[in-house]
C-alpha positions in Angstrom: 0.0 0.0 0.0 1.2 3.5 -0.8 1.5 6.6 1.6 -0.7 9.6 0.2 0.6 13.0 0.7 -1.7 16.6 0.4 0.3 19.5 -1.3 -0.9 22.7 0.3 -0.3 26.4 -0.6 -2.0 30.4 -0.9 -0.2 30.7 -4.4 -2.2 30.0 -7.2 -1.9 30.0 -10.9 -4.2 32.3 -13.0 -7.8 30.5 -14.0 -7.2 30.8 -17.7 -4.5 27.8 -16.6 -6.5 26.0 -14.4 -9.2 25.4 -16.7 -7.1 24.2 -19.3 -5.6 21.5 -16.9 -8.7 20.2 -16.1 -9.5 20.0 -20.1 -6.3 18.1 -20.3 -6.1 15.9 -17.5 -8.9 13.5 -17.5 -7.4 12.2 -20.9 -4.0 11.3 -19.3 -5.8 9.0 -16.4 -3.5 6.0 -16.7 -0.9 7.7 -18.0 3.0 8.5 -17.1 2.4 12.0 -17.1 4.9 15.4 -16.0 3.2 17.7 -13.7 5.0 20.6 -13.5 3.9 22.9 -9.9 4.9 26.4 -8.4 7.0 24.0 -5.9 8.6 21.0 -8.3 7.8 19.1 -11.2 6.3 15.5 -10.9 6.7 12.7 -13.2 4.1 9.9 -12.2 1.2 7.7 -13.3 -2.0 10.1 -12.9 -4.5 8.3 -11.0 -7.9 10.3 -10.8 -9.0 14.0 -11.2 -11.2 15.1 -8.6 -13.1 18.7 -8.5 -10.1 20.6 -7.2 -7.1 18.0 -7.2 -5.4 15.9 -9.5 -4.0 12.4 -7.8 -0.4 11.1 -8.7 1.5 8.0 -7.9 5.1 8.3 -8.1 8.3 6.4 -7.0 10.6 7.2 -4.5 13.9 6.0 -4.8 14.8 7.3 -1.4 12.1 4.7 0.5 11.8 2.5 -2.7 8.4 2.6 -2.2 5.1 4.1 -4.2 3.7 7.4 -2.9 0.7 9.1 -4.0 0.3 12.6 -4.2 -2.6 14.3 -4.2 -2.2 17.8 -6.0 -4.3 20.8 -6.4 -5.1 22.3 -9.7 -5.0 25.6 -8.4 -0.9 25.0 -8.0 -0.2 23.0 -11.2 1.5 24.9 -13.9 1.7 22.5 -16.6 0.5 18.9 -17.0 1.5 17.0 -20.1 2.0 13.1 -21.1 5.9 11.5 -20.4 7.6 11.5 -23.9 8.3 7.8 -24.6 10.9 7.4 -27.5 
């Protein structure tokens, strides 16, 4: 089972972009996807989108264990599918 961590913050990105990643995201569900944040960038498989948050699992090589991340939309800067060669 993985941990699930909350990303909190005041700062927001501007609501032109935050409709746009809503557009976006629930096409990428199942997907290794980059979000990009006002903290750090992301690179993950997307798991949901909810009303207000996106959830992401990713890997942490520190713990070697899974950890899901559960990200606002009102923080995310950029979401975009993981370029595979």
């Amino acid at each position: 089972m993985s941990k699930e961590f909350h990303l909190t913050t005041t700062r927001r990105v501007p609501l032109k972009t935050q409709k746009r990643i809503k557009n976006i995201s629930p096409g990428l569900i199942g997907r290794v996807v980059v979000v990009r944040t006002l903290f750090n960038t992301f690179t993950g498989c997307l798991l949901s989108v909810g009303l207000n948050s996106i959830r992401i699992r990713i890997f942490s090589g520190i713990d070697r264990l899974f950890i899901t991340i559960r990200i606002p939309i009102g923080i995310i800067i950029d979401i975009f599918r993981f370029p595979c060669p």
